[in-house]
C-alpha positions in Angstrom: 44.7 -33.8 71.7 45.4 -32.8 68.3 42.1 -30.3 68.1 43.1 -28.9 71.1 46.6 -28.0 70.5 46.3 -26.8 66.6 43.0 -25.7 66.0 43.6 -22.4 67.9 46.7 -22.0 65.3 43.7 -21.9 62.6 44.1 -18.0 62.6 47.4 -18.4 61.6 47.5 -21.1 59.2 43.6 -22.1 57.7 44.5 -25.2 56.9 44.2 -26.5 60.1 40.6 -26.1 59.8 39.6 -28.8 58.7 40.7 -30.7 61.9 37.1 -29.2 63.1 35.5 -31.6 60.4 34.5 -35.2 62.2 35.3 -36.9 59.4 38.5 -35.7 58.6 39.4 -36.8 62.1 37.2 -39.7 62.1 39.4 -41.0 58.5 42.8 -40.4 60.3 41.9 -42.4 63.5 41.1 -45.0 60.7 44.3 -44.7 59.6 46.2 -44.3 62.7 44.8 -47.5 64.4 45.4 -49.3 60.7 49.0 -47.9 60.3 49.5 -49.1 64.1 48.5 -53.3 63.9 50.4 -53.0 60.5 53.6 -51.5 62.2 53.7 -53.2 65.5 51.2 -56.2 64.5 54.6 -58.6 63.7 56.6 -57.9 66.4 53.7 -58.4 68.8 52.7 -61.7 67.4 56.8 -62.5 67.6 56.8 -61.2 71.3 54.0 -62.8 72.2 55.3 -66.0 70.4 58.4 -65.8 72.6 56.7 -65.9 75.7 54.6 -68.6 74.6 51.5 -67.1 75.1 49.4 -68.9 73.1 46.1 -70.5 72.8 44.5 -73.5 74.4 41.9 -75.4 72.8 39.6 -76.8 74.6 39.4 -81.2 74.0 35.6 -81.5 73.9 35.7 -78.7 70.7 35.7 -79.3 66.8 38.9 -81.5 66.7 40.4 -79.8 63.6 41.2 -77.0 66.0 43.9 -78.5 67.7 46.0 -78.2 64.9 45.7 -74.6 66.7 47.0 -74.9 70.1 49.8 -72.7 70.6 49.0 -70.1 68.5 49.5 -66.5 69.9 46.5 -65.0 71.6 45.7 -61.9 73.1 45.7 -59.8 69.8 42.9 -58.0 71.6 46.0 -55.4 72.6 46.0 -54.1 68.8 42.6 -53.3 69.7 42.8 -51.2 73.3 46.4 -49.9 72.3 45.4 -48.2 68.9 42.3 -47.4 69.8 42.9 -45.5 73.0 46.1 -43.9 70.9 43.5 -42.4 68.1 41.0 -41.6 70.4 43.6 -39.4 72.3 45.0 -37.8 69.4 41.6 -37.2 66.9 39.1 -36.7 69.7 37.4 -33.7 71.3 38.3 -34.6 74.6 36.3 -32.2 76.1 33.2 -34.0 75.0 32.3 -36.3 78.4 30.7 -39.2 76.1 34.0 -39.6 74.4 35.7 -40.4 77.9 32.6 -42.5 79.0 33.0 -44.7 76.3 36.8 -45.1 76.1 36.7 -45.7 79.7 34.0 -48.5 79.8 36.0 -49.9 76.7 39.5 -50.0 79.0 37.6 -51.2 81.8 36.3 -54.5 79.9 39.0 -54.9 78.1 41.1 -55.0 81.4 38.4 -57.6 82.8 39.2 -59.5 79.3 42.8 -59.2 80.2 42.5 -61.0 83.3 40.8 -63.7 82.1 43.2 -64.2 79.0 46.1 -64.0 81.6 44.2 -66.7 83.8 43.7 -69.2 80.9 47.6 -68.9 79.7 49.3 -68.7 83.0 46.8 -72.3 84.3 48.1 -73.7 80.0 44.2 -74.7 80.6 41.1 -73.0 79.4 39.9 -72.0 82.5 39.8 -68.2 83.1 38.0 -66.0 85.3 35.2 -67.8 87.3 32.3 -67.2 85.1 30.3 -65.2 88.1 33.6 -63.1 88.7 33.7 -62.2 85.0 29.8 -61.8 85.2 30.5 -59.6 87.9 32.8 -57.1 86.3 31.2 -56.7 83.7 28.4 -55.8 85.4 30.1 -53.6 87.6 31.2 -51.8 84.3 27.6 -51.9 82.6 25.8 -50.3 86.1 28.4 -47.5 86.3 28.1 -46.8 82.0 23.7 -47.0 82.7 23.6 -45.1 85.8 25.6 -42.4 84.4 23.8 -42.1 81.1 20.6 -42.3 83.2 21.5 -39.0 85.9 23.6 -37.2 83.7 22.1 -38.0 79.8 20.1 -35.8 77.9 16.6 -35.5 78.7 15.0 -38.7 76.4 17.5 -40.8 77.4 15.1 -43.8 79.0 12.9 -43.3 75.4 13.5 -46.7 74.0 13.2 -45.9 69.7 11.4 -48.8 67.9 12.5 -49.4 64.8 10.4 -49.4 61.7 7.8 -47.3 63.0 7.5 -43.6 62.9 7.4 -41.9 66.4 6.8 -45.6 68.5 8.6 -44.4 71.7 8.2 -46.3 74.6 9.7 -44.2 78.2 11.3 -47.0 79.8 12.1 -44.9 83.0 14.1 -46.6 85.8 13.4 -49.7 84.3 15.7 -48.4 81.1 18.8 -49.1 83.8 18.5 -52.8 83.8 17.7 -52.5 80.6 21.1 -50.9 79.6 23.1 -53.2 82.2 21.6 -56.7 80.4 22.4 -55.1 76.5 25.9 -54.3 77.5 27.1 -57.3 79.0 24.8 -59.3 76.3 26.7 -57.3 73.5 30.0 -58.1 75.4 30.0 -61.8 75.4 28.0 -62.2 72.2 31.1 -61.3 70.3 32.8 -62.8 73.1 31.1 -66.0 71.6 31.4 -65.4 68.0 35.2 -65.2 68.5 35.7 -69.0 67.1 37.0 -69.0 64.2 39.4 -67.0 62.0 38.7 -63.8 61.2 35.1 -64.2 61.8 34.4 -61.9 64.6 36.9 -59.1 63.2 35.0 -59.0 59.6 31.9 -58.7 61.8 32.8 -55.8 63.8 34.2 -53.9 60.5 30.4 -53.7 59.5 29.1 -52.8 62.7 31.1 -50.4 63.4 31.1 -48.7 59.8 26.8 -48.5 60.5 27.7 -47.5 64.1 29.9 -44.6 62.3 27.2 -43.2 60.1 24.7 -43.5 62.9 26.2 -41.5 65.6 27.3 -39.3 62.6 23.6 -38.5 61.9 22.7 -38.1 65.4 24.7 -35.8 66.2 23.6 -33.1 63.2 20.7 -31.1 63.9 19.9 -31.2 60.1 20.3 -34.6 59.6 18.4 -36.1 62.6 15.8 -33.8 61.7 15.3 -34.7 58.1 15.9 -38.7 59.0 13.2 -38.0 62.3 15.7 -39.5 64.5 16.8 -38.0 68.2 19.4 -35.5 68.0 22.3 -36.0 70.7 24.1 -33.4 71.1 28.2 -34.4 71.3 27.2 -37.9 69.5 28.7 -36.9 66.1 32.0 -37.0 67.9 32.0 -41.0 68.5 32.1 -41.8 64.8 36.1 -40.7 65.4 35.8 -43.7 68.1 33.9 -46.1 65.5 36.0 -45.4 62.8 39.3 -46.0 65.0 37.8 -49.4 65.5 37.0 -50.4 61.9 40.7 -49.4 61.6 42.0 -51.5 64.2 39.5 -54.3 63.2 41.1 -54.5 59.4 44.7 -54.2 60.8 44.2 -57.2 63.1 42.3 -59.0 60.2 45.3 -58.9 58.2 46.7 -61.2 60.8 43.8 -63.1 61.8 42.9 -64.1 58.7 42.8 -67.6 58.2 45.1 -69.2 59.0 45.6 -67.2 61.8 48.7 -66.2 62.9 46.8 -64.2 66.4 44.0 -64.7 67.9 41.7 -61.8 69.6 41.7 -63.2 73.1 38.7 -61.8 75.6 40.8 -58.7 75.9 39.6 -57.8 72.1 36.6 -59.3 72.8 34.7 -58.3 75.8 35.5 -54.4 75.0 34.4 -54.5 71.4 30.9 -56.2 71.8 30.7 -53.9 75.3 31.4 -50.8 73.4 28.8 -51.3 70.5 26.0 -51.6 73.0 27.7 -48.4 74.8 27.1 -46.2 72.0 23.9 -47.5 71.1 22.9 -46.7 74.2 24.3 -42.9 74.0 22.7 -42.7 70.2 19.4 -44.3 71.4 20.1 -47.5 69.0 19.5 -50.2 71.7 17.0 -51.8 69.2 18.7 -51.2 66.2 21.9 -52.3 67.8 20.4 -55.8 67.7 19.8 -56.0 63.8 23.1 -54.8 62.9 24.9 -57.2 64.6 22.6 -60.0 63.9 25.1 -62.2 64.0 26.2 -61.8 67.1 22.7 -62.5 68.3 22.0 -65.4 66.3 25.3 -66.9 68.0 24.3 -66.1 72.0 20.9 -67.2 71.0 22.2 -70.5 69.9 24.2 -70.7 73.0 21.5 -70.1 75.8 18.8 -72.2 73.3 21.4 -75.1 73.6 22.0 -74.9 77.5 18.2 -73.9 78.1 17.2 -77.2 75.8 19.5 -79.4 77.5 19.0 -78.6 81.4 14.9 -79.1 80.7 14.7 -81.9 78.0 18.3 -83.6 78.1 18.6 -83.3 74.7 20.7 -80.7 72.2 19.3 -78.0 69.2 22.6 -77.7 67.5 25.8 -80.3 66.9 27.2 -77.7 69.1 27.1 -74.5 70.4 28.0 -71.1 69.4 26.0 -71.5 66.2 29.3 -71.8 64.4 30.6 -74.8 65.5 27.4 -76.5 64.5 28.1 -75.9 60.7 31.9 -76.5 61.5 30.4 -80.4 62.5 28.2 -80.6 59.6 30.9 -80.4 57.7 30.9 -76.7 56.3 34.8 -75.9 55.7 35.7 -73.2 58.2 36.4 -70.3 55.9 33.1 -71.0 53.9 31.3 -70.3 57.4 33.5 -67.2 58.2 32.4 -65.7 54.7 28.9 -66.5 54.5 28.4 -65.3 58.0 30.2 -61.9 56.7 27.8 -61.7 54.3 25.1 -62.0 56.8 26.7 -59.5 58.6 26.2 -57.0 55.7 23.4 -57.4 55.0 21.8 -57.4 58.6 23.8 -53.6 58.6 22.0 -52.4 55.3 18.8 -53.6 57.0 19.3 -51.7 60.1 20.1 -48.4 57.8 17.1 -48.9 56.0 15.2 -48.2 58.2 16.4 -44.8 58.6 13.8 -44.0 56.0 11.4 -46.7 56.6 10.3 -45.2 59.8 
């Protein structure tokens, strides 16, 4: 909104010139989305505190969360709010992969919303039917793949394989279920990782900082070139998106930071893990996407190794799962598991940039 209502003036005044530079733009969504949890962050947490709308633990988890219950939930709303706000404002919104990807993050986060609601309204942890909320987000991940798949630039069912120079594989129509499965596995893998304080948030500040210089890259002719990635035309645009998000993601760390005074709800959730596998997808990272955030694979892994294990041989991998909570019951203090799994985090980014080169 803001490019499109001063850049025009830049014949008058050349200062607004800069507003044509993606990472000026990209910085001040940063900063908008950061300014915006710090501002309204308290009185949320008070409103929502008010209303009572807090967590409820589950009885057959880690009993040291119980000391928990009550605590506001939901904070996902710094996320959507802010995020949608600094879009609005930094964005070229003439650019149609912009709206694509703010509107599949809305439309999980609403599906998040629901389920949140569900949970607080029942004072049980019982949301959405898991089929229904398989189901929406489904209906979200066909619309994203089917409209990357008619309407993308040509190349778009090339699946990239990292670490190797020019291994292309053409996925064709196969690339839609392909799309569909990443999204909604990205969605609830953070979905999952959402345990403990601050451990999801950290994580999604370094995904979404390598997400940043990745669409960044891939949307420079130069750049791509020299790197002998794809160029996608429009992509540099969504770093303004990815750096709103590692705004948003540090503002609502300063409150979820053990102890937490908010937690992120499925409405912070389901749209933040949807969204990184959206713009992998536009970007042509689906692989990559994995490695940078490892942790969020590691932790669905541990969850579908734990149910597969115990429907065929009766007995359990981990103490429990996600992957978390298994440390958590061997005794691991819960911010010692939050920081070293940040550190895993980091370094699982740095690995996925290397390769930038190593290809």
């Amino acid at each position: 909104m803001i490019l499109e209502f001063l850049y025009p003036l830049v014949k008058y005044f050349t200062a607004f010139n800069v507003l044509k530079y993606i990472t000026f733009r990209g910085a001040y969504a940063a900063l908008t989305t950061l300014l915006f949890c710090f501002i309204f962050g308290p009185r949320l947490i008070e409103a929502l505190r008010k209303f009572k709308i807090g967590q409820v633990i589950r009885r057959d988890g880690p009993q040291s969360h119980l000391v928990k219950t009550g605590t506001p939930t939901m904070g996902g709303v710094f996320f959507v709010v802010s995020v949608v706000i600094a879009v609005l404002l930094w964005q070229d919104l003439e650019n149609w992969k912009v709206w694509l990807t703010l509107g599949a993050f809305v439309a999980l986060a609403f599906i998040g919303f629901l389920d949140d609601y569900l949970k607080i309204s029942r004072r049980n942890s019982d949301g959405l039917p898991p089929l229904g909320k398989l189901i929406g987000q489904g209906a979200v991940a066909v619309s994203v793949a089917l409209l990357l798949y008619f309407y993308g630039e040509k190349g778009t069912t090339d699946l990239y394989v990292p670490f190797f120079k020019n291994a292309v594989v053409d996925m064709g129509v196969f690339w839609i279920p392909f799309a569909v499965l990443l999204i909604m596995g990205e969605s609830n893998a953070v979905n999952f990782s959402d345990g403990l304080d601050g451990l999801a948030a950290g994580l999604l500040i370094f995904v979404f900082i390598a997400l940043a210089i990745l669409t960044y890259i891939s949307g420079r002719v130069d750049y791509s070139a020299y790197l002998g990635i794809p160029y996608i035309p429009g992509a540099g645009e969504l770093t303004v998106f990815c750096l709103a998000a590692v705004g948003a993601c540090v503002g609502f760390l300063w409150f979820n930071a053990h102890p937490a005074d908010i937690f992120m709800g499925d409405v912070g959730s389901l749209p933040m893990g949807g969204i990184i596998a959206v713009i992998s997808l536009i970007i042509k990272k689906e692989i990559l996407v994995l490695i940078i955030g490892g942790v969020f694979v590691l932790e669905i892994a541990s969850v579908v190794i734990q149910v597969a294990s115990y429907k065929l041989r009766k007995k359990r991998v981990f103490k429990m799962a996600p992957i978390h909570h298994h440390f958590e019951l061997a005794g691991w203090a819960e911010n010692k598991i939050v920081v070293r799994f940040w550190i895993l985090g980091g370094l699982f980014a740095i690995i996925a940039l290397s390769t930038l080169k190593i290809q």
